[in-house]
NUMIVEX-531841 format. One record per residue: z, y, x of N, C-alpha, C in turn; residue in three letters. Coordinates in pm, whole numbers, padded with zeros to 5 digits, always signed. Layout:
BEGIN
ZYXZYXZYXALA/...
// end
This chain:
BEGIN
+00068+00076-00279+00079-00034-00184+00191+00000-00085UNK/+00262-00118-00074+00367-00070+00015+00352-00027+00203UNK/+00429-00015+00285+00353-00016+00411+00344-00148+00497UNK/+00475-00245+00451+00447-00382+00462+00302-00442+00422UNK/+00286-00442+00278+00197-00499+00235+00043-00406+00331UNK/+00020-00328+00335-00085-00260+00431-00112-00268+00541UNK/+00027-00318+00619+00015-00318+00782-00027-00508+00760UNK/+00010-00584+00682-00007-00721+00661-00193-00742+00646UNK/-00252-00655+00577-00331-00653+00526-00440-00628+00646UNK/-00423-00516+00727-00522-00443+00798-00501-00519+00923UNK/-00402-00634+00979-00363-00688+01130-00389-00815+01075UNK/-00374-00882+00951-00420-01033+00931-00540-01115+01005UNK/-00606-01023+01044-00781-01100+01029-00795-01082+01203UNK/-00677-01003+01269-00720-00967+01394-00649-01132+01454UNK/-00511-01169+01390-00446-01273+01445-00482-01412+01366UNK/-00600-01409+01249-00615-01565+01239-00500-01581+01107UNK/-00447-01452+01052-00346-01489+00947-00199-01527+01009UNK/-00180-01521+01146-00091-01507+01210+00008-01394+01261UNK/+00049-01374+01166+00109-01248+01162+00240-01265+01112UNK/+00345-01251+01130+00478-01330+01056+00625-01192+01030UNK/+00651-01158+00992+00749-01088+00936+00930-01159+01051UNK/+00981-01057+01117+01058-01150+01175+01092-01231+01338UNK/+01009-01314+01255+01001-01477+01351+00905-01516+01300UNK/+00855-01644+01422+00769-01705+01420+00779-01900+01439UNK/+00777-01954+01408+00793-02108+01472+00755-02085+01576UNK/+00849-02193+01687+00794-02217+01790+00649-02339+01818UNK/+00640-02371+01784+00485-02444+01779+00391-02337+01700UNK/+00370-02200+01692+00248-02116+01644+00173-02128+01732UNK/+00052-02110+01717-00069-02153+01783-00062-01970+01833UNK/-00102-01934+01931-00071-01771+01998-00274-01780+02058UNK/-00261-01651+02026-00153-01517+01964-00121-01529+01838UNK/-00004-01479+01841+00035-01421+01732+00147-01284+01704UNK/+00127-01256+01615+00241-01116+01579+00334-01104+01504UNK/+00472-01072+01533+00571-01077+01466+00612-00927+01462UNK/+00664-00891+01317+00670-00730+01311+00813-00703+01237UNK/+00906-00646+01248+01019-00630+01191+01056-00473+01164UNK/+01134-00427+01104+01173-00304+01039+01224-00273+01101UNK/+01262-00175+01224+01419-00165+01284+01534-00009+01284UNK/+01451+00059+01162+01496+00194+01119+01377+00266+01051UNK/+01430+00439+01091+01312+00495+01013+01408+00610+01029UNK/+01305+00730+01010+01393+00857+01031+01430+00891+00863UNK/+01569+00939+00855+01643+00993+00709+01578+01102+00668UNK/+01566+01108+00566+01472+01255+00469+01565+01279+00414UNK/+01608+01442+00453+01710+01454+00371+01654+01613+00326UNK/+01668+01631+00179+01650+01792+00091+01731+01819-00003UNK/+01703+01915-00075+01794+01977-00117+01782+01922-00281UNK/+01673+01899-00270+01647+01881-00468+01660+01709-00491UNK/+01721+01586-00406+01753+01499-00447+01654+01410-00346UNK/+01584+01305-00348+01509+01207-00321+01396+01239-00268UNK/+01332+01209-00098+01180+01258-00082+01081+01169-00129UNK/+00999+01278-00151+00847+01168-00204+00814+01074-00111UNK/+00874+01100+00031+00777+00990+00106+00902+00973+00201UNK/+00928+00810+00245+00974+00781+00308+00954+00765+00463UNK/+01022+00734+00590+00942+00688+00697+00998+00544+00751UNK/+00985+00434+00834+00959+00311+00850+00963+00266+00993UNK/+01031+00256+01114+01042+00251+01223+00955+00131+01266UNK/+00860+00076+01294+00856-00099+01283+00791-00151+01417UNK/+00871-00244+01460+00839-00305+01585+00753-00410+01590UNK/+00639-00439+01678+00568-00508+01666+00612-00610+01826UNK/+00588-00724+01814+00575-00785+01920+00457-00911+01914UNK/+00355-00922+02009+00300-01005+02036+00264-01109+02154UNK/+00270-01170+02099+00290-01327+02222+00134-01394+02230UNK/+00147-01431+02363+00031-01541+02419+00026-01588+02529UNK/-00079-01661+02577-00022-01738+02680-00076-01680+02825UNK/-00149-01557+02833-00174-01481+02923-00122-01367+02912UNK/-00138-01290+03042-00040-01140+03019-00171-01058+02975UNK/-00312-01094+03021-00410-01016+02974-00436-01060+02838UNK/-00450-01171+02764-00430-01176+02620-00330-01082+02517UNK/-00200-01121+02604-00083-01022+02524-00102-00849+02493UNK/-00183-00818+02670-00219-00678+02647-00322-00632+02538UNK/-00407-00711+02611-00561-00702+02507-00527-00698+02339UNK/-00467-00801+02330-00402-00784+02160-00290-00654+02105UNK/-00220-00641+02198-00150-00518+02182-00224-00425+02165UNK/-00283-00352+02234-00449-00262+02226-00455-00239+02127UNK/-00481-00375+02049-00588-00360+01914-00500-00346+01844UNK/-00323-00425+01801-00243-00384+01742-00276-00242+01705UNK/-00229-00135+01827-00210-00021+01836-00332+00077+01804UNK/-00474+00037+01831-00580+00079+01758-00588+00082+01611UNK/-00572-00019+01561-00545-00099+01388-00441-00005+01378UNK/-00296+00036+01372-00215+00078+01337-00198+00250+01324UNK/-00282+00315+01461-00246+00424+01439-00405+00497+01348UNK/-00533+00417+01362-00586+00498+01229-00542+00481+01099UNK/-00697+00500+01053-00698+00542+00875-00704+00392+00826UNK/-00614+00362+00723-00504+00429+00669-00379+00472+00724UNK/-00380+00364+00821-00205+00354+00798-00151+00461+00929UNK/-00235+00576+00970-00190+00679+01099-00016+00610+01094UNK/-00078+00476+01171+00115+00506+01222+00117+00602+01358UNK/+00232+00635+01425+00264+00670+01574+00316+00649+01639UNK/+00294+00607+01783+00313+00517+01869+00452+00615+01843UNK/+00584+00502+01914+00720+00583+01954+00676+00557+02113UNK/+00605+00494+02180+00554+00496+02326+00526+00387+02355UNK/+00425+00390+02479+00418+00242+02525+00474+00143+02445UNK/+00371+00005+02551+00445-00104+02530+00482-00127+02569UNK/+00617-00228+02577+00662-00325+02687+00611-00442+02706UNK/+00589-00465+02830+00543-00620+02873+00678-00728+02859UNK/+00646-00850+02858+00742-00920+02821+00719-01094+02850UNK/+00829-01188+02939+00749-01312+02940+00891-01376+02913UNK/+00864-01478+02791+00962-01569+02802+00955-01739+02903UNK/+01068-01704+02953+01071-01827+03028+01070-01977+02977UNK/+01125-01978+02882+01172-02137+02797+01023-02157+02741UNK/+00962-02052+02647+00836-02082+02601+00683-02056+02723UNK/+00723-02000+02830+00621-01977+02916+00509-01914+02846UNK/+00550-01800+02768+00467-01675+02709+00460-01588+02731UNK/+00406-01529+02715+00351-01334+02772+00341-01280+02631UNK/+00440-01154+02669+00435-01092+02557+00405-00972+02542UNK/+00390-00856+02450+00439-00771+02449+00447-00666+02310UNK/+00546-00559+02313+00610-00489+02255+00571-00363+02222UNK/+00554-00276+02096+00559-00160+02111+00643-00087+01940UNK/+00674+00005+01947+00715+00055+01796+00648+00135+01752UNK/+00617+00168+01630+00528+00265+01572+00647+00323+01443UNK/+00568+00416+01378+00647+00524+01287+00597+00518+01182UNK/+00600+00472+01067+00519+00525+00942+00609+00592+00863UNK/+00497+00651+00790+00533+00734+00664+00453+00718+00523UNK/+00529+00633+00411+00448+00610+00305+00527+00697+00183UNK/
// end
């Protein structure tokens, strides 16, 4: 299983199937979570190709309170760093409010290794 397909799998049921790769429409019903790739640390050895790769991936979640946004972040970050998927936090979150959509957001990155 890939780590896409796993992190899709284990955060689906927390957002209602709202979970989006990316972007999100602006009319999503919030919360919701948008998660994108944005690096990963290089494996580099001597005998060619590592068995296991790693996966930088940013999560951001939106809603229409700043205590919703947190509260969901939480659980993001609960869901993500056990079993299976021990991701690790790269730190905090960031809080976050867009003005045009009048949302509360927030941010954090995690690390995997599959």
């Amino acid at each position: 299983m890939s780590i896409e397909t796993a992190i899709v799998s284990a955060l689906s049921a927390t957002f209602s199937g709202r979970l989006f790769p990316d972007t999100a429409a602006a009319d999503t019903v919030r919360p919701f979570c948008i998660y994108q790739q944005i690096g990963g640390q290089p494996v580099a050895n001597f005998c060619g190709d590592a068995l296991q790769k790693n996966a930088r991936i940013q999560f951001w979640v939106w809603a229409d309170t700043r205590s919703q946004a947190n509260t969901s972040m939480a659980a993001v970050a609960a869901i993500l760093t056990a079993s299976p998927l021990l991701g690790t936090s790269q730190g905090g979150f960031v809080a976050d409010y867009d003005d045009v959509t009048r949302t509360y957001g927030a941010m954090q990155d995690f690390s995997f290794w599959a």
